[in-house]
VOKERO-115598 format. One record per residue: residue in three letters; residue number from 1; y, z negated, x of N, C-alpha, C, O, CB in turn. Coordinates in steps of 0.02 Angstrom, whole numbers, padded with zeros to 5 digits. Last residue first. Glycine has a CB too. Example, Ala and Ser with C-alpha at 12.3 -4.5 7.8 and 13.67 -1.06 7.14 Angstrom:
# VOKERO-115598
+------+------+--------+--------+--------+--------+--------+--------+--------+--------+--------+--------+--------+--------+--------+--------+--------+
: resn : resi :     nv :     nw :     nu :    cav :    caw :    cau :     cv :     cw :     cu :     ov :     ow :     ou :    cbv :    cbw :    cbu :
+------+------+--------+--------+--------+--------+--------+--------+--------+--------+--------+--------+--------+--------+--------+--------+--------+
:  Ser :    2 : -00112 : -00354 :  00642 : -00053 : -00357 :  00684 :  00002 : -00394 :  00645 :  00057 : -00402 :  00670 : -00030 : -00286 :  00704 :
:  Ala :    1 : -00284 : -00390 :  00660 : -00225 : -00390 :  00615 : -00165 : -00390 :  00660 : -00166 : -00423 :  00712 : -00224 : -00452 :  00565 :
+------+------+--------+--------+--------+--------+--------+--------+--------+--------+--------+--------+--------+--------+--------+--------+--------+
***
This chain:
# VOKERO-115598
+------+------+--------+--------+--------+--------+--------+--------+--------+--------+--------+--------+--------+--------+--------+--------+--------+
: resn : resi :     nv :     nw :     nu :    cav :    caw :    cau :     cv :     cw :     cu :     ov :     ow :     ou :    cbv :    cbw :    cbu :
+------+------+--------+--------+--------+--------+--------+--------+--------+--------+--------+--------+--------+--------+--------+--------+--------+
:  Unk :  118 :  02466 : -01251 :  01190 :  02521 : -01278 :  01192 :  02525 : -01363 :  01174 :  02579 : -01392 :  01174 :  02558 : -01235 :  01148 :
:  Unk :  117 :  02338 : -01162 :  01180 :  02355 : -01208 :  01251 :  02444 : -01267 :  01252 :  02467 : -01304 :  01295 :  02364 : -01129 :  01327 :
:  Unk :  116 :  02352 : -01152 :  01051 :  02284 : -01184 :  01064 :  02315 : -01231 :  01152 :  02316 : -01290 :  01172 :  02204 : -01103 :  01073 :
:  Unk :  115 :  02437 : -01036 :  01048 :  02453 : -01089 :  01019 :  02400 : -01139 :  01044 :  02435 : -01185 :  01065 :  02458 : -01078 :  00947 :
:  Unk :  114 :  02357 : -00948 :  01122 :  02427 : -00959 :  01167 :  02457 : -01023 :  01129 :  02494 : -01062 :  01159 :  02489 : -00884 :  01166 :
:  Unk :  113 :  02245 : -00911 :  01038 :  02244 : -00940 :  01139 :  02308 : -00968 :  01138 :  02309 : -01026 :  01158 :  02241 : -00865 :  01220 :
:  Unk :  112 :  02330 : -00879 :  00936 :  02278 : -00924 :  00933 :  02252 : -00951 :  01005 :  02242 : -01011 :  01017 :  02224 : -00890 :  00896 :
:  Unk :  111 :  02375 : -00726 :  00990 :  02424 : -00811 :  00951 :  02393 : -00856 :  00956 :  02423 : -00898 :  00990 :  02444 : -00823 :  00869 :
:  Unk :  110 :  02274 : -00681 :  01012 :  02299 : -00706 :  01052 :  02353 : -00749 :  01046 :  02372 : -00794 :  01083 :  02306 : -00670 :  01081 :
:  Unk :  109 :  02212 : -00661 :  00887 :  02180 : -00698 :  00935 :  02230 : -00703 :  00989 :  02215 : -00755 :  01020 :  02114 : -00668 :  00957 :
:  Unk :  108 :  02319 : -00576 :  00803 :  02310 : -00639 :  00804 :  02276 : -00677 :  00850 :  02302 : -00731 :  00862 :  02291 : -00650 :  00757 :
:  Unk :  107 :  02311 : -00477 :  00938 :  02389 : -00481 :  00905 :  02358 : -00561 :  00886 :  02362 : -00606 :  00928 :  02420 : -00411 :  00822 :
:  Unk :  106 :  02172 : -00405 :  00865 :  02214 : -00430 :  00945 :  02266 : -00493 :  00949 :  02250 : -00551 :  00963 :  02267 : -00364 :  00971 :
:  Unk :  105 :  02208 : -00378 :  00745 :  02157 : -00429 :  00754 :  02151 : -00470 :  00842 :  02136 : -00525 :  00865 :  02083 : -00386 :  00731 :
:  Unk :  104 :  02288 : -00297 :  00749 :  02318 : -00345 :  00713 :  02280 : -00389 :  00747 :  02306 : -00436 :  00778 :  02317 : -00346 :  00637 :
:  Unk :  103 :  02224 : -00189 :  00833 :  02266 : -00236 :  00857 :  02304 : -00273 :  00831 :  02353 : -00293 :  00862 :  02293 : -00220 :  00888 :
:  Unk :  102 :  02145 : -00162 :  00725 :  02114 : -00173 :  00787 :  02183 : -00212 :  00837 :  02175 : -00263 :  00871 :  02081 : -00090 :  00818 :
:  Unk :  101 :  02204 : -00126 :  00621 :  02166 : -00176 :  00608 :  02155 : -00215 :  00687 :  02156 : -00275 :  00701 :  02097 : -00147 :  00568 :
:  Unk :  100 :  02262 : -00007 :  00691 :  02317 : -00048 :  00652 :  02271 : -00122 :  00628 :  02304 : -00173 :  00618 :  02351 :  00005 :  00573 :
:  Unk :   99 :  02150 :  00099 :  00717 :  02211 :  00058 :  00764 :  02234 : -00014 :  00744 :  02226 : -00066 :  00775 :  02281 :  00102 :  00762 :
:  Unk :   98 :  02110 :  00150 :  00620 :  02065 :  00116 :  00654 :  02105 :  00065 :  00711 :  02089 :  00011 :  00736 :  02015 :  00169 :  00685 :
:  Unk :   97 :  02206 :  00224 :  00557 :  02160 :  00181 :  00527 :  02132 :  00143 :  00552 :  02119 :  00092 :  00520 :  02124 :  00201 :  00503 :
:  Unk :   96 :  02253 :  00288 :  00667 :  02308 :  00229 :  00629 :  02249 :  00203 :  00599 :  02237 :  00146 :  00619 :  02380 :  00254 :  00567 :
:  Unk :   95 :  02168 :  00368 :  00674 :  02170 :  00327 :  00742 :  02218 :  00270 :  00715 :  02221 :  00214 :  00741 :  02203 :  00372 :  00817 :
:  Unk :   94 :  02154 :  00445 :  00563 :  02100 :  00395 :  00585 :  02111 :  00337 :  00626 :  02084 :  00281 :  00624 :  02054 :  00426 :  00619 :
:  Unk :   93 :  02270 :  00527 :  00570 :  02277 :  00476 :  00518 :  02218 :  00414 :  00545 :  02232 :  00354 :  00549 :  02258 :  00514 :  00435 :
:  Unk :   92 :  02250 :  00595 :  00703 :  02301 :  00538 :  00690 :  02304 :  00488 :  00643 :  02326 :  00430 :  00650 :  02351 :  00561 :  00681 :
:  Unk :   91 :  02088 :  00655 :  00757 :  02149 :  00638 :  00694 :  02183 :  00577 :  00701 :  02158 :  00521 :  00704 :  02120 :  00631 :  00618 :
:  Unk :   90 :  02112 :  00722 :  00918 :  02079 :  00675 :  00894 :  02136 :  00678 :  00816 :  02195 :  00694 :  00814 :  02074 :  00600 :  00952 :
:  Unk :   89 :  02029 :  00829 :  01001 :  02076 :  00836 :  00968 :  02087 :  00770 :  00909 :  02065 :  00781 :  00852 :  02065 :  00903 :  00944 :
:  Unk :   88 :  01956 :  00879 :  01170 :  01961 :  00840 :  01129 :  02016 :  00814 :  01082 :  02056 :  00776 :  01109 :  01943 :  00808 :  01155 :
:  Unk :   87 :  01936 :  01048 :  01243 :  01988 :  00986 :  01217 :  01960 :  00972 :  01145 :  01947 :  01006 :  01095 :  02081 :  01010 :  01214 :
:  Unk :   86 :  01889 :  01181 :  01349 :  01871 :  01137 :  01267 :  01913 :  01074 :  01303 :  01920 :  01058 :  01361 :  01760 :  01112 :  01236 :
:  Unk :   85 :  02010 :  01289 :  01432 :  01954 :  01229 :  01404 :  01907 :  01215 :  01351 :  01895 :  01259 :  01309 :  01980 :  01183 :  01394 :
:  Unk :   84 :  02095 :  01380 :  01403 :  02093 :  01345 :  01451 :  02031 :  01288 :  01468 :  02022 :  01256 :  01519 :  02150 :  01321 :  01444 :
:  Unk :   83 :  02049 :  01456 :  01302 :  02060 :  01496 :  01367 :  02078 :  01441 :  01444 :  02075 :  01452 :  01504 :  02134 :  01553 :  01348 :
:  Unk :   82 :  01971 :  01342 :  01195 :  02032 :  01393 :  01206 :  02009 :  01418 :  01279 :  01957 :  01400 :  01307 :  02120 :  01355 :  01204 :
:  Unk :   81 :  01918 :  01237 :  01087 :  01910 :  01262 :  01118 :  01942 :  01339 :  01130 :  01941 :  01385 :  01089 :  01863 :  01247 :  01112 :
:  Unk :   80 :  01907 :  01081 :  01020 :  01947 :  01135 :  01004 :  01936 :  01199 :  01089 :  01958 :  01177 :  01143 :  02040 :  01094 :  00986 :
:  Unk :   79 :  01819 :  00965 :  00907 :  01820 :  00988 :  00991 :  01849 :  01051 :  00976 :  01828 :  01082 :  00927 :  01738 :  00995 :  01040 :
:  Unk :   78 :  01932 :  00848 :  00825 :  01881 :  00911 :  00819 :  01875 :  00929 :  00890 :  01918 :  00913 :  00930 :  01908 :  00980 :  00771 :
:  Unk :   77 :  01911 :  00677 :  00720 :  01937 :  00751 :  00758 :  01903 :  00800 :  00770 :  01850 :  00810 :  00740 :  01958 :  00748 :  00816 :
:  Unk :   76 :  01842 :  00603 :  00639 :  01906 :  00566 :  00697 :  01912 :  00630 :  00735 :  01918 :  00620 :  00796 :  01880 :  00485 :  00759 :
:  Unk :   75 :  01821 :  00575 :  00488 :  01846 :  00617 :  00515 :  01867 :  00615 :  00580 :  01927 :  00629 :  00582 :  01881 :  00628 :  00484 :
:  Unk :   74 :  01691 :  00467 :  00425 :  01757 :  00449 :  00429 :  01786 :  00522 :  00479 :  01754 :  00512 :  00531 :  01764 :  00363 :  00466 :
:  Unk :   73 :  01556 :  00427 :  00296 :  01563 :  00476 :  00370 :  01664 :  00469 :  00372 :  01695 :  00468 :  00319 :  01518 :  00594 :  00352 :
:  Unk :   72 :  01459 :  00301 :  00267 :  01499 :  00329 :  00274 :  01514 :  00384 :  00312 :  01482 :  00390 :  00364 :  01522 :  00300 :  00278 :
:  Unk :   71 :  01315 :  00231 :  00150 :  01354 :  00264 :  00206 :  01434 :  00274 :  00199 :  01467 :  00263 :  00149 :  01323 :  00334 :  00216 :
:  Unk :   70 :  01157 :  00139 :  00106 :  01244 :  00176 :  00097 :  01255 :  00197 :  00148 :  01217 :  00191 :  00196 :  01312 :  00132 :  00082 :
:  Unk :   69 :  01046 :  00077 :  00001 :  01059 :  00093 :  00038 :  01137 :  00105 :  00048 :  01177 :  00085 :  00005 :  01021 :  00128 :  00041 :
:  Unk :   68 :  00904 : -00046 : -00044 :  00953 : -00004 : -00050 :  01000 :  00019 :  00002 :  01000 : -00017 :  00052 :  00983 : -00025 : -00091 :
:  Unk :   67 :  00785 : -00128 : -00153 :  00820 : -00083 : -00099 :  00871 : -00066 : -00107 :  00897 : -00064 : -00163 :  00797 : -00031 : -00083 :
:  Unk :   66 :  00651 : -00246 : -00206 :  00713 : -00198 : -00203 :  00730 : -00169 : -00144 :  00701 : -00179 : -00091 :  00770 : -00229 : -00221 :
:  Unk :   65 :  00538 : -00374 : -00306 :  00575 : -00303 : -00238 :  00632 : -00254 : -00257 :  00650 : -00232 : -00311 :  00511 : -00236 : -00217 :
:  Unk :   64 :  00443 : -00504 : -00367 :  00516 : -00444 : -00355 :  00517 : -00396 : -00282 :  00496 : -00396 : -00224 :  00600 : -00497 : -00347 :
:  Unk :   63 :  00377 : -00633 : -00460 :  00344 : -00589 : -00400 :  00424 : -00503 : -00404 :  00434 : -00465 : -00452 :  00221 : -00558 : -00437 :
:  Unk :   62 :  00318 : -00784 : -00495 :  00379 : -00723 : -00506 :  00343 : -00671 : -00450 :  00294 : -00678 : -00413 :  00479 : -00751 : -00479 :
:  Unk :   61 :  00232 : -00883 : -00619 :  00215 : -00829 : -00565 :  00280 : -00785 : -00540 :  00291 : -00741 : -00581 :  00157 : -00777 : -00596 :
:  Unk :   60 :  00268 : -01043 : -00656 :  00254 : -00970 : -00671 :  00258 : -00937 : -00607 :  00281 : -00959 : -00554 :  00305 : -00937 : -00722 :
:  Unk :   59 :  00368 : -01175 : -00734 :  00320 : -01145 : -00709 :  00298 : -01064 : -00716 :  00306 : -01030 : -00766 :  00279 : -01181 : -00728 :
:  Unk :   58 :  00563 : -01156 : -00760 :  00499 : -01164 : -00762 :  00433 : -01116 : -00735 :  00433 : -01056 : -00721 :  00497 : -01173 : -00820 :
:  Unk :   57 :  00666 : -01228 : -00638 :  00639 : -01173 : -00657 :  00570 : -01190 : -00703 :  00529 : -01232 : -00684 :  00628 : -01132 : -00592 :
:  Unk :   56 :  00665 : -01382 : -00578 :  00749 : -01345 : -00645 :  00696 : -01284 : -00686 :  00685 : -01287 : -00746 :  00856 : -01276 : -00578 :
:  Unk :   55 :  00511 : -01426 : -00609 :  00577 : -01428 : -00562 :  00611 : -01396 : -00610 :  00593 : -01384 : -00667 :  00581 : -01392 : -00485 :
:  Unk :   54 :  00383 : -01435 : -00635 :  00433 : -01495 : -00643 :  00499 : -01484 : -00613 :  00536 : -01530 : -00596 :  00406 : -01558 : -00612 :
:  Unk :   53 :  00310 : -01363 : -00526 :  00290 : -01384 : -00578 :  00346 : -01445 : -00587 :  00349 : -01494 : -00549 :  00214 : -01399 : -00575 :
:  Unk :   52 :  00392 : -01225 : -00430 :  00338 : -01290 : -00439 :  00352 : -01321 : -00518 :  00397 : -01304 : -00558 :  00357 : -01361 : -00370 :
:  Unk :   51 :  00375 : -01039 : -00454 :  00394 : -01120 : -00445 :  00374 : -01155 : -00451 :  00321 : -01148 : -00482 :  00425 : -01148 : -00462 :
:  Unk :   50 :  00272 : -00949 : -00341 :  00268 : -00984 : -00386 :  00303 : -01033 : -00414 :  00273 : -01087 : -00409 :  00232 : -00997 : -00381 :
:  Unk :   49 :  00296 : -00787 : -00267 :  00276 : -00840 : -00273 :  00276 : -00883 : -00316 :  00285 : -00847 : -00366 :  00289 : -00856 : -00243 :
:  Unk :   48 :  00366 : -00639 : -00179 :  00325 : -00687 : -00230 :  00294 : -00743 : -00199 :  00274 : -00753 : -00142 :  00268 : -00651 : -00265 :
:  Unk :   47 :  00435 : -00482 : -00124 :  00423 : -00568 : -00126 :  00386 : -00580 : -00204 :  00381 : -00549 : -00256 :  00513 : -00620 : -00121 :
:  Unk :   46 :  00529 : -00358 : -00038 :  00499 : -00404 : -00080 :  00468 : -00485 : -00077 :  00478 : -00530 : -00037 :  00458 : -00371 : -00093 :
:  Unk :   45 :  00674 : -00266 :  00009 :  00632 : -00336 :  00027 :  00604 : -00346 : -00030 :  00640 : -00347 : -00080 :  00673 : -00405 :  00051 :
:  Unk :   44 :  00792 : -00170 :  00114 :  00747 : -00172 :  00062 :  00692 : -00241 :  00057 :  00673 : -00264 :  00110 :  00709 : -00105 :  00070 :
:  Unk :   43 :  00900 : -00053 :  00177 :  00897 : -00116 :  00189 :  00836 : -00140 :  00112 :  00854 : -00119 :  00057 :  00988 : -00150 :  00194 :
:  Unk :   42 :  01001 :  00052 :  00279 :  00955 :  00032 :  00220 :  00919 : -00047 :  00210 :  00924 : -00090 :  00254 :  00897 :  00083 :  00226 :
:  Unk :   41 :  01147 :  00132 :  00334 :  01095 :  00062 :  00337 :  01068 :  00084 :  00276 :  01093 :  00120 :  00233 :  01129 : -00026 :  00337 :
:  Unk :   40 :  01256 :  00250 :  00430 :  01213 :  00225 :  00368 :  01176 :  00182 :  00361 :  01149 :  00188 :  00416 :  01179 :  00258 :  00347 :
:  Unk :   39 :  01400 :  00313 :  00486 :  01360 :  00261 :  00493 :  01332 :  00246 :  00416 :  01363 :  00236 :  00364 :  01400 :  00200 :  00528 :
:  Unk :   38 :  01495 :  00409 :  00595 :  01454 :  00412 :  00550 :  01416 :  00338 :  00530 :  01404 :  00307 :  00581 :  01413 :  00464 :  00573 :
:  Unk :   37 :  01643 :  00500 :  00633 :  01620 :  00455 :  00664 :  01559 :  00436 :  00575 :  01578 :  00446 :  00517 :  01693 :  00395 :  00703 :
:  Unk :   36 :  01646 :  00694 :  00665 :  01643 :  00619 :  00638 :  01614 :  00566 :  00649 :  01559 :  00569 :  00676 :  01630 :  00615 :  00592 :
:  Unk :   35 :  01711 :  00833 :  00695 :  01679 :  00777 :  00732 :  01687 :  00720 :  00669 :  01738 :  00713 :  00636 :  01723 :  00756 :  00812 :
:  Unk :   34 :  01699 :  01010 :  00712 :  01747 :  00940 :  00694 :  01688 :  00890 :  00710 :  01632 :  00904 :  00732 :  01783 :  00931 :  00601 :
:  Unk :   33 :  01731 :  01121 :  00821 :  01697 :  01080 :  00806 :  01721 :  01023 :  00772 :  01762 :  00986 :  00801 :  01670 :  01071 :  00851 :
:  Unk :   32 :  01822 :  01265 :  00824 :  01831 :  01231 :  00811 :  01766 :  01197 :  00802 :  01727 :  01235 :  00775 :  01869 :  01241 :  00777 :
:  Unk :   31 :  01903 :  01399 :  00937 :  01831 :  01401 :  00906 :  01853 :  01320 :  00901 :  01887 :  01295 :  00946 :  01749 :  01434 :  00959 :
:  Unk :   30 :  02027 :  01513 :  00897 :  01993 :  01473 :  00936 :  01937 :  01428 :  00888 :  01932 :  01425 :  00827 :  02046 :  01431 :  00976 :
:  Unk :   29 :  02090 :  01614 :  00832 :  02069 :  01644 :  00888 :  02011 :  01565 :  00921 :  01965 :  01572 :  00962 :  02151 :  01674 :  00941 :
:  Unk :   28 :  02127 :  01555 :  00690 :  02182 :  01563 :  00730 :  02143 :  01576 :  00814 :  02170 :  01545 :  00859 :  02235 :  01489 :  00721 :
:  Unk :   27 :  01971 :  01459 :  00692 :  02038 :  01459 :  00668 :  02081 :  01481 :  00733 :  02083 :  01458 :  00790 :  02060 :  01385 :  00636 :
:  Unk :   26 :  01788 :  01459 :  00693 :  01860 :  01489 :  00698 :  01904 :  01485 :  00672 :  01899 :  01504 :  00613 :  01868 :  01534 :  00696 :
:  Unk :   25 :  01676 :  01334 :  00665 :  01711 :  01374 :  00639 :  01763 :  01408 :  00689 :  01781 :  01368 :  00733 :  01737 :  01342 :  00588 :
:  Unk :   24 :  01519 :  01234 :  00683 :  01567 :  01285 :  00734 :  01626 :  01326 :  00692 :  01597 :  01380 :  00687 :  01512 :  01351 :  00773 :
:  Unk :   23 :  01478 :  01124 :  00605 :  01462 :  01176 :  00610 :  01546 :  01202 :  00619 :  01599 :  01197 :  00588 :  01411 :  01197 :  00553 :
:  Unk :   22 :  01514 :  00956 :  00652 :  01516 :  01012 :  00591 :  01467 :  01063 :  00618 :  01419 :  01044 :  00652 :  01598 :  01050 :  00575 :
:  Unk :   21 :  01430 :  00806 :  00720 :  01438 :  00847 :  00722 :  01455 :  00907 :  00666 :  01408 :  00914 :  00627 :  01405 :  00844 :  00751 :
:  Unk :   20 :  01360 :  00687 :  00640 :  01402 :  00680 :  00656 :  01443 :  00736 :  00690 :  01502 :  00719 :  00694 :  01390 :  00636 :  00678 :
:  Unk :   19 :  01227 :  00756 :  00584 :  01268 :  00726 :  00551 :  01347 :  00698 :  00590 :  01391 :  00690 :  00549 :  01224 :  00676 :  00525 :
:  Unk :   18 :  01172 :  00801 :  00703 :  01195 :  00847 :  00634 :  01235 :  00820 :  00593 :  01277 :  00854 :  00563 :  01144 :  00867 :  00590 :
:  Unk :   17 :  01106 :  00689 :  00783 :  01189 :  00722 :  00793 :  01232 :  00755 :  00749 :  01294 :  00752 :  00745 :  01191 :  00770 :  00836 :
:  Unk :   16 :  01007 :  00634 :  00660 :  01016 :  00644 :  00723 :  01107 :  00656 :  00730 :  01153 :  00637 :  00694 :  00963 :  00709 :  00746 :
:  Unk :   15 :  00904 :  00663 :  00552 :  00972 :  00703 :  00566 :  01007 :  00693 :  00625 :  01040 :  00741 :  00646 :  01021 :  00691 :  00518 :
:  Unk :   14 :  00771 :  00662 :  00515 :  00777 :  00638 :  00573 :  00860 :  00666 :  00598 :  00871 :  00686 :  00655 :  00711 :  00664 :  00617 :
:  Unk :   13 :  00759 :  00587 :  00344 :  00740 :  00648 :  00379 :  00768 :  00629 :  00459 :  00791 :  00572 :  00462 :  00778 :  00722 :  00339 :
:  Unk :   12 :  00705 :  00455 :  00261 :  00771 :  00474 :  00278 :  00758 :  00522 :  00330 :  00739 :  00490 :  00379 :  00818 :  00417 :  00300 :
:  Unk :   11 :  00605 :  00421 :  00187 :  00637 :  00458 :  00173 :  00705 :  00475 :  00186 :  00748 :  00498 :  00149 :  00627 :  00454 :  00136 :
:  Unk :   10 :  00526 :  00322 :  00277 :  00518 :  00398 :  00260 :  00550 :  00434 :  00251 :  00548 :  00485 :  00284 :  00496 :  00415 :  00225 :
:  Unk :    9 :  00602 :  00229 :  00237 :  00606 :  00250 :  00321 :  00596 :  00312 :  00305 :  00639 :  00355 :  00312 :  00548 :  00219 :  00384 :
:  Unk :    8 :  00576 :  00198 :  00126 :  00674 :  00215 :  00124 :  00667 :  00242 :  00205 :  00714 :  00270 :  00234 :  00749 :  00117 :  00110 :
:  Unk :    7 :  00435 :  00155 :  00140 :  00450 :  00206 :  00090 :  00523 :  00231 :  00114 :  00526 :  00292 :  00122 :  00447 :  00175 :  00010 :
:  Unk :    6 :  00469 :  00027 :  00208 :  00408 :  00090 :  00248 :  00422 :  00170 :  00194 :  00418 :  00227 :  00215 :  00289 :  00051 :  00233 :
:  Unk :    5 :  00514 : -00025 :  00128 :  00540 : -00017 :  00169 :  00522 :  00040 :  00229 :  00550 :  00076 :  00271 :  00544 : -00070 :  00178 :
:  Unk :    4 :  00428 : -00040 :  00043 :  00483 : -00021 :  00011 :  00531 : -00019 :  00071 :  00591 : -00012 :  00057 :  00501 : -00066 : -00049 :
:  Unk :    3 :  00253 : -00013 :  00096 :  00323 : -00078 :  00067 :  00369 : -00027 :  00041 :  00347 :  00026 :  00020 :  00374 : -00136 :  00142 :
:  Unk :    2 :  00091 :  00061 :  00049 :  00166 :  00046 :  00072 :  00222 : -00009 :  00038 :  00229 : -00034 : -00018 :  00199 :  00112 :  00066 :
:  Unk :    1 : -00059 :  00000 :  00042 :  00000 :  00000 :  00000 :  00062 :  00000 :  00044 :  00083 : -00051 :  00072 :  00000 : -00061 : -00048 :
+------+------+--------+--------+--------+--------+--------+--------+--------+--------+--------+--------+--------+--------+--------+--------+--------+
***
């Protein structure tokens, strides 16, 4: 008997880079890769057993399972490729997205050292 966890493994195919990688386009003479940053979990569990006799629950057999899953994919740029190179092209909106938490969260830990030693 498979679990339910051995089942959500199966069925997630081996995508690898594909997923974080586009497919190659042209714009304006130069060759475009977009890029994303990617991340998915699954996560699944069963169980059983019995409550005890006399307690809040009454007596009886329970027995449950479940699953489940999610994702995201977030845009952070494109490999752009020209006469001089390939260049890394990163999105601005992302880098504020990802920025602005990242050094709030700076920003307070170090209030927190600098108040701590006072």
């Amino acid at each position: 008997m498979t679990t339910i966890i051995e089942r959500l493994a199966e069925a997630v195919p081996g995508w690898g880079a594909k997923l974080a990688y586009g497919d190659k386009t042209t714009l304006n003479g130069h060759e475009i890769v977009p890029v994303a940053f990617v991340v998915f979990g699954f996560g699944g569990g069963e169980g059983s057993g019995e409550s005890p006799e006399g307690g809040p629950e009454p007596a009886g057999k329970g027995e449950g399972s479940g699953g489940g899953g999610g994702g995201y994919a977030v845009p952070v740029g494109a490999y752009v490729g020209s006469p001089n190179g390939l260049k890394f092209r990163a999105n601005p909106v992302t880098l504020l997205l990802f920025a602005v938490p990242l050094v709030s969260a700076l920003g307070l830990a170090l209030a927190r050292i600098v108040n701590a030693k006072q």
